[in-house]
MARBA-3410 file (N, C-alpha, C, O; in Angstrom, 1 decimal):
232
23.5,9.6,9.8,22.2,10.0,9.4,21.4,8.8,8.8,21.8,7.7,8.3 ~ 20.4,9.2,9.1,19.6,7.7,8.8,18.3,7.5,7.3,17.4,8.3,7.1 ~ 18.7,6.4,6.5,18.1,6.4,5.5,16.3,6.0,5.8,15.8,5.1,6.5 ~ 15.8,7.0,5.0,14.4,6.6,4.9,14.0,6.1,3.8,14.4,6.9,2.9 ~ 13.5,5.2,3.2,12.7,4.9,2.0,11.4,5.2,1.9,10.8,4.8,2.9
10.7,5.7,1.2,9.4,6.0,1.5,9.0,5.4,-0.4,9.7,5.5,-1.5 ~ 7.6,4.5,0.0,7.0,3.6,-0.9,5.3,4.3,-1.1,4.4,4.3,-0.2 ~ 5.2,4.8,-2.2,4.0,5.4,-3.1,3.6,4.2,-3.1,4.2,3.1,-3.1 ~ 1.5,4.7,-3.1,0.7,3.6,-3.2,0.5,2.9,-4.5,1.5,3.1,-5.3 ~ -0.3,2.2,-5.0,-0.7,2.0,-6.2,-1.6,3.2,-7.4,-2.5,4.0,-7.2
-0.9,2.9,-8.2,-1.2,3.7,-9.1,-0.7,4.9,-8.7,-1.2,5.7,-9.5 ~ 0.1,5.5,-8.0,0.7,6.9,-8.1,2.2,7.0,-8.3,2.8,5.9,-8.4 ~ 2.7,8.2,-8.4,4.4,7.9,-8.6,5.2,8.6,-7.1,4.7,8.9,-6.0 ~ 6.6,8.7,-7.5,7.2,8.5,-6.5,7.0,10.3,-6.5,7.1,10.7,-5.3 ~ 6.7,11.1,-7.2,6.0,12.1,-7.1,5.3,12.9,-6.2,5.6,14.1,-5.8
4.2,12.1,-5.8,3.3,12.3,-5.0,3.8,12.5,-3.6,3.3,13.5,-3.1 ~ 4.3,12.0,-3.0,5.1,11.8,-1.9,6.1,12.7,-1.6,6.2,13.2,-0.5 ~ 6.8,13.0,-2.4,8.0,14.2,-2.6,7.4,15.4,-1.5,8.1,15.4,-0.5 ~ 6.4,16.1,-1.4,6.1,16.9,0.0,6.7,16.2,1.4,7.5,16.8,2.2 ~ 6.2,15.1,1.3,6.8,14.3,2.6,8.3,14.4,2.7,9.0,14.8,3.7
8.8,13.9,1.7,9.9,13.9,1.7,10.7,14.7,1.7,11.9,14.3,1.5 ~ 10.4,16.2,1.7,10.9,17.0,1.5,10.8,17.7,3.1,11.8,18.2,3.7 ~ 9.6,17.6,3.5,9.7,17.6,5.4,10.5,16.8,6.1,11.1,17.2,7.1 ~ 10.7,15.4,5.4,11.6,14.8,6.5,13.4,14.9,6.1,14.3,14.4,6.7 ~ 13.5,15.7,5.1,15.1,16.1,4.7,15.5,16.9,6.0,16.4,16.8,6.9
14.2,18.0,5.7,14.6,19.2,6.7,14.4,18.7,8.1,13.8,19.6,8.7 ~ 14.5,17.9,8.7,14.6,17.0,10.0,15.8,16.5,9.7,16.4,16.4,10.8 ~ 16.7,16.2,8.7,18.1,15.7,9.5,18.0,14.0,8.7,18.9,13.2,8.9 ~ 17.1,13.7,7.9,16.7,12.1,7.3,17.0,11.9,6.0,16.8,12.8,5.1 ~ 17.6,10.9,5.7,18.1,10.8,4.1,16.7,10.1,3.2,16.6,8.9,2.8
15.9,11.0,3.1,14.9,10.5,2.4,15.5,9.8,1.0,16.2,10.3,0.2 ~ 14.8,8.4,0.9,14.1,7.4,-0.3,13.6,7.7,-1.1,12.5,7.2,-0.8 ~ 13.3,8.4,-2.3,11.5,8.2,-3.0,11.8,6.8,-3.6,12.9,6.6,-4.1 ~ 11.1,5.9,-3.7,11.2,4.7,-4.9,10.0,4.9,-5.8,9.0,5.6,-5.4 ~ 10.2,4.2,-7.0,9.1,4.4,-7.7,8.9,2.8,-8.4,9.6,2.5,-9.3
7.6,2.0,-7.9,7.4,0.8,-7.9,7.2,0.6,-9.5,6.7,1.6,-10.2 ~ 7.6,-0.4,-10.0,7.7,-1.2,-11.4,6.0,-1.1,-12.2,5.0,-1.7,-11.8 ~ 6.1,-0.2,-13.1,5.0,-0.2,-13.5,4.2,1.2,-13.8,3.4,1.5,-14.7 ~ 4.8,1.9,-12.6,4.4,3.2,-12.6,5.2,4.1,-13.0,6.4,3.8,-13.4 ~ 4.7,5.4,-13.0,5.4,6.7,-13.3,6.6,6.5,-14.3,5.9,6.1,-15.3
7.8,6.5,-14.7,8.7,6.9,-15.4,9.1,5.5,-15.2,9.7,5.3,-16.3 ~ 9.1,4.2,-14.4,9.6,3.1,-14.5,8.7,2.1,-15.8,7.6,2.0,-16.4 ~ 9.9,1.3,-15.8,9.4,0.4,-17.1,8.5,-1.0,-16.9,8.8,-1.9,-16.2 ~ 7.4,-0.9,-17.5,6.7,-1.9,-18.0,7.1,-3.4,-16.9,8.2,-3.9,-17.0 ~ 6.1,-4.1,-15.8,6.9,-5.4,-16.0,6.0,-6.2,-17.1,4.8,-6.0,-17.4
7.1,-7.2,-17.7,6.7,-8.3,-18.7,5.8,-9.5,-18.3,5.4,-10.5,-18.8 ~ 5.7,-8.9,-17.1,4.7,-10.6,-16.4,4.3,-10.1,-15.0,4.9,-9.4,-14.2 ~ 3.2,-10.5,-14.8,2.5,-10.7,-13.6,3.4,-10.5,-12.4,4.3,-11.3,-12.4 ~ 3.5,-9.8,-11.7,4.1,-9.9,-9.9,3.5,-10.4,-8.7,2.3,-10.2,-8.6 ~ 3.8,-10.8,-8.2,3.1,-11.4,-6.9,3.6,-10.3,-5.6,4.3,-9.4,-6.0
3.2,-10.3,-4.5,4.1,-10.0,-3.3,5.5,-10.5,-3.5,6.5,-9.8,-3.6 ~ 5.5,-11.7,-3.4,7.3,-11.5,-3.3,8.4,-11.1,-4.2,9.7,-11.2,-4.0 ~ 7.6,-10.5,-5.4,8.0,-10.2,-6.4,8.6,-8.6,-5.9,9.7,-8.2,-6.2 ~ 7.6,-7.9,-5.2,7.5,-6.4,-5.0,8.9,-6.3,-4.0,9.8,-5.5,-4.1 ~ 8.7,-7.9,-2.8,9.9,-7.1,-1.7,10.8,-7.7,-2.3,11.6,-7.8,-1.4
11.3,-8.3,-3.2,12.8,-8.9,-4.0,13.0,-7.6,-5.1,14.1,-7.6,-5.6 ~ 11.9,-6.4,-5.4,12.4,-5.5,-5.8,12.6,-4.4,-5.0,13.2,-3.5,-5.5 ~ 12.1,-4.2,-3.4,12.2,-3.3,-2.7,13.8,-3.6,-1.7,14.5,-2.9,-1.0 ~ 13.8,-5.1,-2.0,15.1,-5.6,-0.9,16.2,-5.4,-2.3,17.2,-4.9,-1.8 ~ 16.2,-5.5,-3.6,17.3,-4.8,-4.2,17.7,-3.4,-4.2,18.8,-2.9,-4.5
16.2,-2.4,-3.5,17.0,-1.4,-3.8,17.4,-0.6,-2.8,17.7,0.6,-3.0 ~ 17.5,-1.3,-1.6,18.3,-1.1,-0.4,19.7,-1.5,-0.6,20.7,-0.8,-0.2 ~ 19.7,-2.4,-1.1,21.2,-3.6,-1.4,21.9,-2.6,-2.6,23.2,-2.5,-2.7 ~ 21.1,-2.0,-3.1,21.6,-1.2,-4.3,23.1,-0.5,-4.0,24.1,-0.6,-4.7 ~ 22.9,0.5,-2.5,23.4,1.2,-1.8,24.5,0.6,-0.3,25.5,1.2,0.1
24.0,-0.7,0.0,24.6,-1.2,1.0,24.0,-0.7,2.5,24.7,-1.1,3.4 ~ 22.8,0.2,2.8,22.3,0.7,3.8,22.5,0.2,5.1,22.5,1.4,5.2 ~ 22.6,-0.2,5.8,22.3,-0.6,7.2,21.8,-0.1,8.1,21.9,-0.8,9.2 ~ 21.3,1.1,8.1,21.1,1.8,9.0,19.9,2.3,8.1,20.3,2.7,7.0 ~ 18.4,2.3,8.2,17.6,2.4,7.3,16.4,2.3,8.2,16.6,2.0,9.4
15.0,2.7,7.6,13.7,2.6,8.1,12.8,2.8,7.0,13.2,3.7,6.2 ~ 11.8,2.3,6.7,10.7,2.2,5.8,9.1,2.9,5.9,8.5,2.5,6.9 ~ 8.7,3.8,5.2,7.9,4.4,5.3,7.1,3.6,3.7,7.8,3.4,2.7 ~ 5.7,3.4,3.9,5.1,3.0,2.9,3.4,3.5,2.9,2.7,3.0,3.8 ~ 3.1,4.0,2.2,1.6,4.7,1.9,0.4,3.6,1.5,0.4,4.0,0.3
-0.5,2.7,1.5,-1.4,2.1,1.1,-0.8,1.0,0.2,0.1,0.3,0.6 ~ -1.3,0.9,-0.9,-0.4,-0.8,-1.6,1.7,-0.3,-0.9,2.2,-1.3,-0.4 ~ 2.4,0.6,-0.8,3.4,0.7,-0.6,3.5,-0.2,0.5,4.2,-1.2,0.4 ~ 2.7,0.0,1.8,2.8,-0.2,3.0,2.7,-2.0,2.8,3.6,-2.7,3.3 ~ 1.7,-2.3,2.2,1.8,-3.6,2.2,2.9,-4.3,1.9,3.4,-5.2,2.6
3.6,-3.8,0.5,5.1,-4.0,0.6,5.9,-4.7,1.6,6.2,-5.9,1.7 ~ 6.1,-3.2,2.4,6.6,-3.6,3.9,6.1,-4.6,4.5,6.7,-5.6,4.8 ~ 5.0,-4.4,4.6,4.6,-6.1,5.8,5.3,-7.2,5.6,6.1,-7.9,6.3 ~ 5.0,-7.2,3.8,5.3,-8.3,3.2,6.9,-8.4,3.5,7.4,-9.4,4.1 ~ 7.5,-7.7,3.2,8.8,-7.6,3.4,9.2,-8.2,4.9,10.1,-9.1,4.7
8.9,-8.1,6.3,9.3,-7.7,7.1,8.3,-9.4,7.7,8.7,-9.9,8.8 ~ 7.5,-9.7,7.0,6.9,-11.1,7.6,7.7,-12.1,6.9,7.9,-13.2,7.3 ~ 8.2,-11.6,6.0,9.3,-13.0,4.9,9.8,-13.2,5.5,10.0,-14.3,5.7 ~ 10.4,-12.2,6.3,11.9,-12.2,6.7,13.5,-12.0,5.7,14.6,-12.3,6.0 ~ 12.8,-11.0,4.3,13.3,-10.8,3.8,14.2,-9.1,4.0,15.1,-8.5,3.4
13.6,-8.8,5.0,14.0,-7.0,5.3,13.7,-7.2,6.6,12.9,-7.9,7.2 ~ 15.2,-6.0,7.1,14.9,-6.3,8.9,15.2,-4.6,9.1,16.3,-4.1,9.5 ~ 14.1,-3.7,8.9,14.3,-2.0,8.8,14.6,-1.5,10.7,14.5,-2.4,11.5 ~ 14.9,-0.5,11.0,15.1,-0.1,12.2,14.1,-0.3,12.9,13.9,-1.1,13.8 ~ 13.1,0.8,12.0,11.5,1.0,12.1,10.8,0.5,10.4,11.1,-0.1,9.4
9.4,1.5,11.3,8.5,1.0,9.9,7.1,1.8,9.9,6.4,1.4,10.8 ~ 6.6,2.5,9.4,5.3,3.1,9.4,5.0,3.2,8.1,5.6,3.3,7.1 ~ 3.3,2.8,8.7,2.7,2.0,7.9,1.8,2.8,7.8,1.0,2.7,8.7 ~ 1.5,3.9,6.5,0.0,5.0,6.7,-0.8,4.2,5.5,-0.2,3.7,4.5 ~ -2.6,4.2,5.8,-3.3,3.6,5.3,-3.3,2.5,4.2,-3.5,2.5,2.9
-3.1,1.5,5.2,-2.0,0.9,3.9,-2.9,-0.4,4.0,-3.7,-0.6,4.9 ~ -2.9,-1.1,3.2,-3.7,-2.2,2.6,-2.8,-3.8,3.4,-1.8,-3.8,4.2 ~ -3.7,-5.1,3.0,-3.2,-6.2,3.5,-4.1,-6.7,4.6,-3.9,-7.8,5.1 ~ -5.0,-6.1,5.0,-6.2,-6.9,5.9,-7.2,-7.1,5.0,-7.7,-6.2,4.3 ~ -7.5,-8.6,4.9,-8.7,-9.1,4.0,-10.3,-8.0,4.7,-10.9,-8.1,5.7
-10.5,-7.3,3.6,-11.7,-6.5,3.7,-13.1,-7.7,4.5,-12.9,-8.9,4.8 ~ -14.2,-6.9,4.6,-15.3,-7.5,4.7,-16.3,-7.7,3.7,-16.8,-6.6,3.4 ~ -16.7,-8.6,3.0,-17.9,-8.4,2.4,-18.9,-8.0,2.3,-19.9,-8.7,2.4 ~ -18.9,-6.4,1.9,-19.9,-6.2,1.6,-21.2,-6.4,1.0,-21.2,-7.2,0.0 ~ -22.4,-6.1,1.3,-23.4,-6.6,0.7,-23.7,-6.3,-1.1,-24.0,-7.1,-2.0
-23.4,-4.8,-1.1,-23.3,-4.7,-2.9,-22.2,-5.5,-3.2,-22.5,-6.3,-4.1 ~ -20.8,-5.6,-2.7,-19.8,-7.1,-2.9,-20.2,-8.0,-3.4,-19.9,-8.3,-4.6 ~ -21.1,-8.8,-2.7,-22.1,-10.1,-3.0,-23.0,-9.9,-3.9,-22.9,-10.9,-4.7 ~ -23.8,-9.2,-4.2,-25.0,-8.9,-4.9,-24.1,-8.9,-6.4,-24.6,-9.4,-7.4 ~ -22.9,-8.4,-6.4,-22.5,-8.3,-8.0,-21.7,-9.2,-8.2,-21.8,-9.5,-9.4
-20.6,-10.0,-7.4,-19.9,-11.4,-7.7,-21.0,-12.7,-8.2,-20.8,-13.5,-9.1 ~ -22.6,-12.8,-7.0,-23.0,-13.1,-7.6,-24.3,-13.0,-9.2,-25.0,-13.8,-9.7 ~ -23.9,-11.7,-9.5,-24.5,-11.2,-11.0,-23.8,-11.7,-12.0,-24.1,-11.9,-13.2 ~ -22.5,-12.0,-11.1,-21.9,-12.1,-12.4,-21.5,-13.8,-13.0,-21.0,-14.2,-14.1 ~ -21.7,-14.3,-12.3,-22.1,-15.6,-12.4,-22.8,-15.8,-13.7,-22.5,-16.5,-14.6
-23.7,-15.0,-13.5,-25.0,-15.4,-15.0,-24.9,-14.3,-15.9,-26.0,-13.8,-16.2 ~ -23.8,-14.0,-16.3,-23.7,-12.6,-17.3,-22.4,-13.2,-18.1,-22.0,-13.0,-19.3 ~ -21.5,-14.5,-16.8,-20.3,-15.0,-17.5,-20.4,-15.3,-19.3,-19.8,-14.8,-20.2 ~ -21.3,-16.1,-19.2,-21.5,-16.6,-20.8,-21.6,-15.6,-22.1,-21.5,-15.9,-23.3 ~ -21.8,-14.2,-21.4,-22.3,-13.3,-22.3,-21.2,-12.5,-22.3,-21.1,-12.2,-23.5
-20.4,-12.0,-21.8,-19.2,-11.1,-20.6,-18.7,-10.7,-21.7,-18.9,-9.5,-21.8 ~ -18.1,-11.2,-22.8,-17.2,-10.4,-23.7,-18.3,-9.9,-25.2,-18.1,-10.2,-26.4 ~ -19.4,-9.2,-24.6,-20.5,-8.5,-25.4,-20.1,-7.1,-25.1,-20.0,-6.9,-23.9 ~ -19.8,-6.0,-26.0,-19.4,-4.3,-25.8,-20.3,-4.4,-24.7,-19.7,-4.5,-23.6 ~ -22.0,-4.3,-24.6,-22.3,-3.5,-23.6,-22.5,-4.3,-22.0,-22.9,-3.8,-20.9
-22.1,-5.6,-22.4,-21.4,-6.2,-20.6,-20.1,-5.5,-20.3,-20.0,-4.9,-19.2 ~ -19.1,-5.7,-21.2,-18.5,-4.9,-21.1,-18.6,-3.8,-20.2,-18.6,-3.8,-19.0 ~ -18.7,-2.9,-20.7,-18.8,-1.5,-20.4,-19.9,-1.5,-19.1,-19.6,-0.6,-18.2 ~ -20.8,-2.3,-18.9,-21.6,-2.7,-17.6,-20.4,-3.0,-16.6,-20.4,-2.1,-15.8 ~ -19.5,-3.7,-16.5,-18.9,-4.2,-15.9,-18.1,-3.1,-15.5,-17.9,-3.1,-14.3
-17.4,-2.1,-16.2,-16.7,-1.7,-15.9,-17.3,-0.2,-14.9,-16.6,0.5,-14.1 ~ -18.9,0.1,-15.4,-19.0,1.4,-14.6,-19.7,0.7,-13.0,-20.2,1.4,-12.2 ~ -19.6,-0.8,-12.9,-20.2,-1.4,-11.7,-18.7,-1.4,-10.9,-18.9,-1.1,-9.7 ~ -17.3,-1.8,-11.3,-16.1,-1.9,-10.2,-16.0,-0.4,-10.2,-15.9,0.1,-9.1 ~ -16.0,0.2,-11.3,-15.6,2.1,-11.1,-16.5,2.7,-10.1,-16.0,3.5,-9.2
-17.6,2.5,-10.1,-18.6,3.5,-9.3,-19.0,2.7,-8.4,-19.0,3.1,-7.3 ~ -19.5,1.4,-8.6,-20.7,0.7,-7.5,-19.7,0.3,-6.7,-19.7,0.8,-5.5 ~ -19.1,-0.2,-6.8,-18.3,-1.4,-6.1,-16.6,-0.6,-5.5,-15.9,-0.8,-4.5 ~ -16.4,0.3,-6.5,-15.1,1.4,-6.1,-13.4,0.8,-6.4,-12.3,1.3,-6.1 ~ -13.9,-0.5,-7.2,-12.5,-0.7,-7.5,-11.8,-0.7,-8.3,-11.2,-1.6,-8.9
-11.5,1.0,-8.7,-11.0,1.7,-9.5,-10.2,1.6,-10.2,-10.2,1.9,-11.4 ~ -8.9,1.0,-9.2,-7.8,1.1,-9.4,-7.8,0.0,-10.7,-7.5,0.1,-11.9 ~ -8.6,-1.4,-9.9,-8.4,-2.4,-11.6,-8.6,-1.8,-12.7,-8.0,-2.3,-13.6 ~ -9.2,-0.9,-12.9,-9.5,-0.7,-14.4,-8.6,0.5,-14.8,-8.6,0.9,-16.0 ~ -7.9,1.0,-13.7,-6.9,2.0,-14.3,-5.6,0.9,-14.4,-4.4,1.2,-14.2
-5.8,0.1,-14.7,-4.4,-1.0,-14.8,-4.0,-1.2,-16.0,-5.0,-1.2,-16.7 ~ -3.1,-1.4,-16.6,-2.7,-1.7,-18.0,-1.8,-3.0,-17.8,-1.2,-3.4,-16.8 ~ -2.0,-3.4,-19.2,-1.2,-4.4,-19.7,-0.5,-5.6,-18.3,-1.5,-6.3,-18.0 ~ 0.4,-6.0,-17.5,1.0,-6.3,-16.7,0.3,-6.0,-15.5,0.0,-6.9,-14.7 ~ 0.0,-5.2,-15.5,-0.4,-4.5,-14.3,-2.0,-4.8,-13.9,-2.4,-4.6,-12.7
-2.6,-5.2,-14.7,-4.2,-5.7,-14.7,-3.9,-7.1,-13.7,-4.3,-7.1,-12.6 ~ -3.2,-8.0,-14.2,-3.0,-9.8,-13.6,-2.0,-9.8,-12.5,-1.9,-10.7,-11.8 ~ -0.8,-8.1,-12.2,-0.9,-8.3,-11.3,-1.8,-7.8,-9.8,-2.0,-8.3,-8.7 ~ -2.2,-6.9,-10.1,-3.4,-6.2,-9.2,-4.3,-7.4,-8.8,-4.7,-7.6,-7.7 ~ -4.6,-7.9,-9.7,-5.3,-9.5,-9.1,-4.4,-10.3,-8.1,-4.9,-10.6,-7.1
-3.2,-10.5,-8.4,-2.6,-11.3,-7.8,-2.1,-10.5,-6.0,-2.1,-11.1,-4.9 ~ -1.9,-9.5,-6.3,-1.8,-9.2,-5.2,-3.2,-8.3,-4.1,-3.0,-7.6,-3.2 ~ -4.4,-9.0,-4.8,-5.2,-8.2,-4.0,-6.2,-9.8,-3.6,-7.4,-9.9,-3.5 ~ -4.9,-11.1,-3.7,-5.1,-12.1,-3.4,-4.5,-12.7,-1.7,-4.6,-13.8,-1.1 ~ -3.9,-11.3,-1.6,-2.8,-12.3,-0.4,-3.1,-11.0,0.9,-3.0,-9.8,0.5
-3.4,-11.5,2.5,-3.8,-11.1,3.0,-2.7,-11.2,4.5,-1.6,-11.4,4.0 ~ -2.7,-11.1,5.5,-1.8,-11.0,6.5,-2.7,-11.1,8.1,-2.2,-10.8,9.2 ~ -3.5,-11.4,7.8,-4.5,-11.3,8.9,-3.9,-12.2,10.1,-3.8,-12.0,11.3 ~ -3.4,-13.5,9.3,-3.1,-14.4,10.6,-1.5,-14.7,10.4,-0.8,-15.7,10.5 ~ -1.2,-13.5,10.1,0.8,-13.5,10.4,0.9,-12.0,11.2,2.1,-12.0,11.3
0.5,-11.1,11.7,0.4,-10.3,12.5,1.7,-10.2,13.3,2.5,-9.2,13.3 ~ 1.7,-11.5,14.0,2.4,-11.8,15.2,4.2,-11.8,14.4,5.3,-11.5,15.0 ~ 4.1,-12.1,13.7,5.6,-12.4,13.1,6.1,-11.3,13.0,7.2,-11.4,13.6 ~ 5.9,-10.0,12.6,5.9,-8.4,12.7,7.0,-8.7,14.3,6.6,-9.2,15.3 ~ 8.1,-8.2,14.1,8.8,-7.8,15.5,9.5,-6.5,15.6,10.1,-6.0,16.6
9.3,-5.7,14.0,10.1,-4.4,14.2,8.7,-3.2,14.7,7.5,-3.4,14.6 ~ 9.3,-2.5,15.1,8.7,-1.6,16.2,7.9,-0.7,14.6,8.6,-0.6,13.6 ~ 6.9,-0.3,14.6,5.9,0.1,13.8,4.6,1.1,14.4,3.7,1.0,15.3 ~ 5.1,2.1,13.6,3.6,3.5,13.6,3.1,3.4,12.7,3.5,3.6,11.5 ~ 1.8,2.8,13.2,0.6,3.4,12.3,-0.4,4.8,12.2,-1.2,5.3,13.1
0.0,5.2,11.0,-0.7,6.5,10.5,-2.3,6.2,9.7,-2.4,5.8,8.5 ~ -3.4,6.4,10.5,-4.7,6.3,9.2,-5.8,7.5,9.7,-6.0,8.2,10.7 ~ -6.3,7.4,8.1,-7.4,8.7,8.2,-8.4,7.7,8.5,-8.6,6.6,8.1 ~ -9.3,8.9,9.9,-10.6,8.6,10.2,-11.4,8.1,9.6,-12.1,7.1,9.8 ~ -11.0,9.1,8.1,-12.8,8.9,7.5,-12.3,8.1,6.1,-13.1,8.1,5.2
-11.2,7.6,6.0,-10.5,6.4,5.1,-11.4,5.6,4.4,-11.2,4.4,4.8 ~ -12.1,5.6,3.8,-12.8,4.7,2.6,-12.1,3.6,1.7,-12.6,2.6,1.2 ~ -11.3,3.8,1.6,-10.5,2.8,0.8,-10.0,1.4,1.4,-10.2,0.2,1.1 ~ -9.2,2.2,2.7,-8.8,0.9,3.4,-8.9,1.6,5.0,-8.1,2.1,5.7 ~ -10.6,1.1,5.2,-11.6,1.9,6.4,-9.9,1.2,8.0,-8.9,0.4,8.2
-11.0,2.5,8.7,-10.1,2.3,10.1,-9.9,1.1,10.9,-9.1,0.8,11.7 ~ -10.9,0.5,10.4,-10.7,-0.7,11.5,-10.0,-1.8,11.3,-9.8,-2.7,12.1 ~ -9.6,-1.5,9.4,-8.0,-2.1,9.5,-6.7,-1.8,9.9,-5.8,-2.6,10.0 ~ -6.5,-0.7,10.2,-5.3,0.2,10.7,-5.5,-0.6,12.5,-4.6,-1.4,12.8 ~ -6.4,-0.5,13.1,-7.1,-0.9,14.2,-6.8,-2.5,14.8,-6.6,-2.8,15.9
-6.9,-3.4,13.7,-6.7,-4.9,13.6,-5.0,-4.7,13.5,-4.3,-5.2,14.3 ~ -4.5,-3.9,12.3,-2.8,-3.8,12.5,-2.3,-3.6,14.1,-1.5,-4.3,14.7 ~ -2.8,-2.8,14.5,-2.4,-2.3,15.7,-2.7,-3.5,17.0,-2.0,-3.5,18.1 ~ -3.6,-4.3,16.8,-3.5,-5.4,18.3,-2.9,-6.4,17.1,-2.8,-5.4,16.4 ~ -2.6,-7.2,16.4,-2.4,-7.8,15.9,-0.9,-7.8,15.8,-0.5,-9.0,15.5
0.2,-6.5,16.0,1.4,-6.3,15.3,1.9,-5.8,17.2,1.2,-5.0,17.7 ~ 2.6,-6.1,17.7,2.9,-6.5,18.9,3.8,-5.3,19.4,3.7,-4.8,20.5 ~ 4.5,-5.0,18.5,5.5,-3.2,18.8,4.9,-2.2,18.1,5.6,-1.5,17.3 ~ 3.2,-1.9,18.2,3.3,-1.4,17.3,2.1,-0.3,17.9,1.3,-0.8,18.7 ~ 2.2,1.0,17.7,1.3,2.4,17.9,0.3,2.8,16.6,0.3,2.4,15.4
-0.3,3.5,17.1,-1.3,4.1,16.3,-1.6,5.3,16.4,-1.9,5.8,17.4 ~ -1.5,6.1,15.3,-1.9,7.8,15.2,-3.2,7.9,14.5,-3.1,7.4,13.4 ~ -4.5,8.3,14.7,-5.4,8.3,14.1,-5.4,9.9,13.7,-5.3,10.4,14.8 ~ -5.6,10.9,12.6,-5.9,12.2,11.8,-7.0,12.2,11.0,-7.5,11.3,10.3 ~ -7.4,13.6,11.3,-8.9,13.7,10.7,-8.5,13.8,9.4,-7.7,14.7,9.1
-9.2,12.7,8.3,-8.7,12.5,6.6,-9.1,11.5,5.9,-9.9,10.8,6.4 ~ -8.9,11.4,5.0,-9.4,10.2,4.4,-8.0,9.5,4.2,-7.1,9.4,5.0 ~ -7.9,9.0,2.9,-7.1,7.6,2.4,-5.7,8.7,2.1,-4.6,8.4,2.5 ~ -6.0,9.9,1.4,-4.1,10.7,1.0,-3.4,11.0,1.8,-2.4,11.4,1.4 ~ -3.5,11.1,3.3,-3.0,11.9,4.2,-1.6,11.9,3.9,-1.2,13.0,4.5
-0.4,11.3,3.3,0.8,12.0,3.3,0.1,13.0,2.2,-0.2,14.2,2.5 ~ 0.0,12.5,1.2,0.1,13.7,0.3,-0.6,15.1,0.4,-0.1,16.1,-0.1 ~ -2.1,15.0,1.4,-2.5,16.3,1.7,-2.7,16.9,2.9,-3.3,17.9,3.2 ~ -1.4,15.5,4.2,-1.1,16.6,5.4,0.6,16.2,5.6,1.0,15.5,6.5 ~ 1.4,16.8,4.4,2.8,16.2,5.0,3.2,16.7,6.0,3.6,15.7,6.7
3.5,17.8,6.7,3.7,18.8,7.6,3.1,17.7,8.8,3.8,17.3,9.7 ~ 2.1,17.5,8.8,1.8,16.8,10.2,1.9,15.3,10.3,1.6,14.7,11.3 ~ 2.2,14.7,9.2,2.5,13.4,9.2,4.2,13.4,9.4,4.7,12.7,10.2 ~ 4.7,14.0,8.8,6.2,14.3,9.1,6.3,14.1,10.7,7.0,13.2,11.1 ~ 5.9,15.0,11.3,5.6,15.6,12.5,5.7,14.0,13.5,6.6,13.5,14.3
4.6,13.4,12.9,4.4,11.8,13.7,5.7,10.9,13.6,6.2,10.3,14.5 ~ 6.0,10.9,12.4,7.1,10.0,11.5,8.4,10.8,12.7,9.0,10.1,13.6 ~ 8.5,11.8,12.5,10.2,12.2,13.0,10.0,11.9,14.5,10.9,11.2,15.0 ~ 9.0,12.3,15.3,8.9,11.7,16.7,8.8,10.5,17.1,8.8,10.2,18.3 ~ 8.8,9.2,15.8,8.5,8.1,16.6,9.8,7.5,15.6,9.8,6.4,15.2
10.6,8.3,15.3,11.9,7.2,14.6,13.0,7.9,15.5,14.1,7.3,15.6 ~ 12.8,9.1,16.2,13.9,9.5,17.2,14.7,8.3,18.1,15.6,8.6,18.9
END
């Protein structure tokens, strides 16, 4: 029987996922949950992480076990994981599916630009309560980058750090065979990065479902469905 790992996005726990994983038991799969450093019931890290930080914690916890027979499933920051993993050449999975998952440098937006440069001329003032608090309902609401400010401690310097490193022009290095799962109407990490994964990654398919950015968590039943037919 064959081991699956399955990798929760940012900011969620290994929790969230558990539906999925609970469809792909009843298929015959030795479901994974991991639960990434920082989140849910895991402990604090003491310092900043990078990418290679994540697959030297995701390549221990295969080694944990001795696996060899294995495949990786990863949800949004999870998913990047994987790439990262799998472009090192630090992990060599059977398979690999990748649902809306991050790692293509976005586009610039125009509100993007309009508030990077605002903030230019607010620098000098920036640690005033009500820049502050400006700042913070402009990434929450205007700008949508939520997740930074749901960050604590560790987790603030590394969210920067890894929303520094992109994969756009390593594509080609990707040689394990990979499904991509993305919602249509995906706002987070829009279709036409799932889209660039897909001519970019050489073994690699595409499932598009009508959804936004949760689709394991609010269609496991039919993501399962994709996942067990394309790891057969």
């Amino acid at each position: 029987m064959q081991h699956i790992y399955i990798i929760h996005g940012w900011g969620g726990t290994k929790k969230s996922l558990q539906p999925l994983s609970e469809e792909l038991l009843k298929k015959g799969y030795i479901p994974v949950l991991l639960e990434m450093p920082g989140h849910g019931e895991t402990e604090q890290m003491t310092e900043p992480w990078d990418m290679a930080d994540f697959t030297e914690w995701l390549k221990s916890k295969i080694e944990e076990k001795d696996v060899k027979n294995y495949s990786l499933i990863g949800h949004s920051f999870g998913g990047k994981i994987i790439l990262e993993s799998i472009i090192s050449g630090k992990l060599n999975p059977n398979k690999a599916v990748l649902i809306d998952i991050s790692g293509i440098k976005p586009q610039n937006s125009l509100k993007k630009l309009f508030w990077k440069t605002a903030s230019i001329f607010v620098k000098p003032v920036r640690n005033l309560p009500i820049i502050k608090q400006s700042r913070k309902l402009v990434y929450y609401y205007i700008i949508g980058e939520r997740d930074y400010y749901k960050a604590e401690g560790s987790l603030k310097p590394t969210f920067e750090l890894i929303n520094k490193t992109f994969y756009d022009g390593k594509l080609g290095k990707v040689k394990t065979d990979t499904l991509l799962i993305w919602g249509k109407q995906d706002a987070i990490t829009p279709l036409w990065m799932g889209v660039k994964l897909n001519k970019g990654i050489k073994n690699s398919q595409m499932v598009v479902l009508e959804g936004k950015h949760n689709l394991p968590l609010e269609k496991p039943e039919e993501v399962s469905k994709y996942i067990t037919d394309f790891l057969k």
